[in-house]
C-alpha positions in Angstrom: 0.0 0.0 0.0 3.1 2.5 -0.1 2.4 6.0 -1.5 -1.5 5.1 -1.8 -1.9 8.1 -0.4 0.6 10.4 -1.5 -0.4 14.1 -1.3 0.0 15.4 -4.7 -1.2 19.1 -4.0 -4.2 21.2 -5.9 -3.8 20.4 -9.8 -6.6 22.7 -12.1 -9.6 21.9 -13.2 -9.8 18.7 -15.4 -6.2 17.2 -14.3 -6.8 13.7 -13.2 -3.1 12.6 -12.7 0.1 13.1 -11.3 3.7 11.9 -10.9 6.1 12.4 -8.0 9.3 10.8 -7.6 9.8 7.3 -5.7 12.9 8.8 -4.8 12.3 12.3 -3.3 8.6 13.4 -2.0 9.4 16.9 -2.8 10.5 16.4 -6.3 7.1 16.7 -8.0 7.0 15.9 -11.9 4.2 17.4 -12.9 0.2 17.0 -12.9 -1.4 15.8 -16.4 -5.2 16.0 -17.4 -5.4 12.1 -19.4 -3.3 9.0 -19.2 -4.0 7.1 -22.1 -2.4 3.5 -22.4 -1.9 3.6 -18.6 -4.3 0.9 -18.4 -3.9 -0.7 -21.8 -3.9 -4.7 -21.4 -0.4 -6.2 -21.9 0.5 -9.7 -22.7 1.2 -11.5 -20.2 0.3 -8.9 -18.3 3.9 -7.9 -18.3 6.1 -5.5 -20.5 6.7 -1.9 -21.1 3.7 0.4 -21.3 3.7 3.1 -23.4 2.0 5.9 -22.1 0.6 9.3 -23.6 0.1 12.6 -20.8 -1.7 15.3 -22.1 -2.3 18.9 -21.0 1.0 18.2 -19.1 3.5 21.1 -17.1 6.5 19.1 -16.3 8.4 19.7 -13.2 11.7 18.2 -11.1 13.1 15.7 -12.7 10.6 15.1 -15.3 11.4 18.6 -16.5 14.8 17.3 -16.9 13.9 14.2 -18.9 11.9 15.7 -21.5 15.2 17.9 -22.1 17.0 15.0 -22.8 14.5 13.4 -25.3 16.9 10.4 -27.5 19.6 10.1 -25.1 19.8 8.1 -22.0 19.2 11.3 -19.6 15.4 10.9 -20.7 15.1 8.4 -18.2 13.6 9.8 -15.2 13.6 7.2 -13.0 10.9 5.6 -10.6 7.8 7.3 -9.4 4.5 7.2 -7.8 1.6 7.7 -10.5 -1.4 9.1 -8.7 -5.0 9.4 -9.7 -6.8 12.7 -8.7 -9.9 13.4 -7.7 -12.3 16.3 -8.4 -10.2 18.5 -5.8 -6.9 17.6 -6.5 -6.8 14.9 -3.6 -4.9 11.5 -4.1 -7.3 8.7 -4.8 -4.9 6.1 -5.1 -1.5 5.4 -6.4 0.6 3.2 -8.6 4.3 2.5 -8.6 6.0 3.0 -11.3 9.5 2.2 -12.9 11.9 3.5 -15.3 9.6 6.2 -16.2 11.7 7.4 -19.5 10.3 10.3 -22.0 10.3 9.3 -25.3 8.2 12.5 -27.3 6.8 15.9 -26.8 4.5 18.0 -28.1 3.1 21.6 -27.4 -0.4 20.7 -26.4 -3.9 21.9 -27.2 -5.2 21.9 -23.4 -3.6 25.4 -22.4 -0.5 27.5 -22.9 2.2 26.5 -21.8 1.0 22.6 -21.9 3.0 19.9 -23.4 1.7 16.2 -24.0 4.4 13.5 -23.3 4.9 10.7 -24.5 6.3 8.2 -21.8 7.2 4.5 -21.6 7.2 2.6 -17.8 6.6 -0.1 -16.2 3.8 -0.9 -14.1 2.5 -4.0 -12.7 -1.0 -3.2 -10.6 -2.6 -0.8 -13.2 -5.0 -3.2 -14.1 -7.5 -2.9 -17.6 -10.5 -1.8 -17.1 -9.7 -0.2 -13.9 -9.8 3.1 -15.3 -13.9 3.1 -15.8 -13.9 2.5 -11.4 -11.5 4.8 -10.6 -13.6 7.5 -12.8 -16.5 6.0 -10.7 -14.8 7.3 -7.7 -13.9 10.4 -9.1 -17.0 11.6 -10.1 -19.0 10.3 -6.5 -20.9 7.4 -8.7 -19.6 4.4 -6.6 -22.4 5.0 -4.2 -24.7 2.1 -4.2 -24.3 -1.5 -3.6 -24.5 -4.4 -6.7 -22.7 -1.9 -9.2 -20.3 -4.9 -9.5 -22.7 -7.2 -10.4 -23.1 -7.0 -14.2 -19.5 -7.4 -14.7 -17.9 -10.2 -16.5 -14.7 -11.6 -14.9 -12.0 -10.0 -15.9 -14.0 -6.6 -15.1 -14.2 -7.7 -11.3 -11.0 -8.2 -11.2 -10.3 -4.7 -12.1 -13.1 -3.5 -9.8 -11.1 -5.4 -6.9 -7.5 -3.9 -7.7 -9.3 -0.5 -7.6 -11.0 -1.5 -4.0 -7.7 -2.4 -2.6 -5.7 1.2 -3.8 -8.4 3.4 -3.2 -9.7 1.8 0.4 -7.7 4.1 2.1 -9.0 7.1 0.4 -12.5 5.8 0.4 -12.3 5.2 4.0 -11.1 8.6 4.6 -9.6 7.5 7.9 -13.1 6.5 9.4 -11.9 3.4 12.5 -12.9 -0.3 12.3 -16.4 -1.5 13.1 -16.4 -2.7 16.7 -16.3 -6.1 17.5 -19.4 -8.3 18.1 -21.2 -6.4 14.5 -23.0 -8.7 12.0 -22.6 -8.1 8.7 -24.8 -9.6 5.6 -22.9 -11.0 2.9 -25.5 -11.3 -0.3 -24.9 -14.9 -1.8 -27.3 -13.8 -4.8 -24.2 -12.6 -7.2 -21.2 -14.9 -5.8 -20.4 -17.2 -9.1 -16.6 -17.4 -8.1 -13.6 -16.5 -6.1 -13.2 -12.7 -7.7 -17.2 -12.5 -7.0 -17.2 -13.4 -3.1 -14.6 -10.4 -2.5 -16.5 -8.2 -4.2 -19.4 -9.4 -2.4 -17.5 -9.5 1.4 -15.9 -5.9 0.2 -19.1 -4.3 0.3 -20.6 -6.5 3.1 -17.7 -5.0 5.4 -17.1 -1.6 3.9 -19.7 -0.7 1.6 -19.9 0.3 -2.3 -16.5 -0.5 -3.8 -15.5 -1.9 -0.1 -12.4 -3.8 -0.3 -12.0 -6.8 2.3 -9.4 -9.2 0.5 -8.8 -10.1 -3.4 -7.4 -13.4 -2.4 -6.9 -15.7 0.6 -3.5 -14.3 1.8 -5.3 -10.7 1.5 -8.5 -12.1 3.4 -7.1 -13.6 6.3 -4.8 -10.3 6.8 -8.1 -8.1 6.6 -9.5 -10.3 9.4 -6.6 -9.4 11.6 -8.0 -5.9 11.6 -6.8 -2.2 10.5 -9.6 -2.9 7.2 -12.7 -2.1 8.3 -14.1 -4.7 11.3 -12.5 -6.2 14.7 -13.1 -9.5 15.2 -15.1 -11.8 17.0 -18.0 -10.3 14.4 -20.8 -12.4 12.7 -21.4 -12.9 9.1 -25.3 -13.8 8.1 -24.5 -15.2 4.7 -28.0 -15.2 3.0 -28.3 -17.8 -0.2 -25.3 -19.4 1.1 -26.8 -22.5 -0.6 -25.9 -21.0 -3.8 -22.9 -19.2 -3.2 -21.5 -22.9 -2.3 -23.1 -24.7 -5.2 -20.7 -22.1 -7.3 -17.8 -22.2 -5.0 -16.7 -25.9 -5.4 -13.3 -25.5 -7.1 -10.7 -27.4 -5.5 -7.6 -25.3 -3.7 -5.2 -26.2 -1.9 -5.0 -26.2 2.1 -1.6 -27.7 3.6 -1.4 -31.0 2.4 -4.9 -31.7 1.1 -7.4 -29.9 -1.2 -10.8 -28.1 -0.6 -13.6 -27.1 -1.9 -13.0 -22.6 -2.0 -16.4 -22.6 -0.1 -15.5 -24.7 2.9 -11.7 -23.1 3.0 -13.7 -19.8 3.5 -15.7 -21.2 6.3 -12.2 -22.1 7.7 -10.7 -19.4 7.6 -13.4 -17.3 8.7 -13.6 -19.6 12.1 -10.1 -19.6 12.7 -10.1 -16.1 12.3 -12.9 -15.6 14.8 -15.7 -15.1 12.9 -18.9 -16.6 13.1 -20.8 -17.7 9.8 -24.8 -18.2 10.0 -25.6 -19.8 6.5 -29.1 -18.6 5.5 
């Protein structure tokens, strides 16, 4: 979660993003009002993204780079690439490495403006995630089931978004206390991505985040992430959520079925699970 919630300062109106170096917190690079190809899906889901910045005022050691466009000083380095909301606050933010300028161009969003053209790597900017952080942005993730509709790959998106914005979304409000109940809605739980989705927003409400895998759940369970434990859990058409969750994962030595591993973690955990 390093950087997640970097304070990148006011940008103006319509600038959605920023960069700051990984290396220095006061050497700001610049804000920038679209990041297109940030989120563009890569084979593998690996390599070098190439990334275009408009309506960009380079700064620090950005500002350097783009001097040194074609030669090995365009390399900027590392940095923290945040996304902005309305105010200029920091929603979230990805790590980013060997951010290196590559173009500019004198750019049609004001004077003074450049667009850049940048190549990085980044390995949590997730496709599709850019349609929930705009959610966010724009105070539209603010009712339950808007995850619903969304075919796999899109959930997984929604989760990765959950997880870097939690902390701005939470806005530094404490964990529940413990002995709460919570309702976890077995209606939409077809799989593994599905059920955090689904215990996200039982716990923490629209675009909650509460785990995007085992490891993640169980540390969510140990508290700082929304709910102290001993707490009970009324799953309601548990009877369908585990008709779905029969894949096979492994526990130790043996395998289980995901639905009863959840049960076990939950217990160890302290949790108590009423199946409705």
């Amino acid at each position: 979660m390093g950087g997640a919630m970097r304070t990148s300062g006011r940008g103006g109106e319509g600038q959605k993003y920023a960069l700051t170096s990984d290396e220095d917190d006061a050497d700001f690079w610049g804000f920038a009002h679209e990041a297109e190809g940030l989120f563009t899906p890569l084979p593998d889901e690996e390599g070098t993204r190439r990334v275009h910045l408009t309506g960009c005022l380079p700064q620090g050691g950005l500002l350097e780079s783009v001097s040194h466009v074609g030669s090995r000083r365009a390399l900027a380095g590392n940095a923290w690439f945040q996304l902005l909301d309305g105010d200029g606050a920091t929603m979230g933010s990805y790590f980013v490495n060997e951010v290196t300028v590559i173009d500019v161009k004198p750019s049609t969003c004001g004077a003074g403006l450049v667009d850049l053209t940048l190549t990085l790597w980044c390995e949590n900017a997730v496709a599709g995630a850019e349609r929930v952080w705009d959610l966010i942005r724009t105070g539209h993730l603010d009712r339950t089931g808007m995850w619903h509709e969304l075919a796999p790959e899109d959930r997984r998106a929604w989760l990765s978004v959950t997880l870097w914005s939690q902390e701005y979304q939470r806005q530094g409000k404490a964990d529940a206390p413990a002995g709460q109940v919570f309702t976890l809605d077995g209606r939409h739980i077809v799989d593994r991505d599905s059920f955090y989705c689904a215990i996200g927003e039982a716990i923490n409400g629209p675009g909650g985040y509460f785990g995007w895998n085992l490891d993640a759940l169980t540390d969510c369970l140990r508290g700082g992430w929304g709910a102290t434990t001993p707490f009970t859990v009324h799953w309601d058409s548990s009877a369908q959520a585990k008709a779905r969750l029969q894949e096979r994962v492994p526990s130790g030595e043996r395998e289980v079925a995901l639905f009863d591993l959840l049960l076990e973690i939950f217990e160890e955990q302290g949790v108590s699970v009423i199946l409705r």
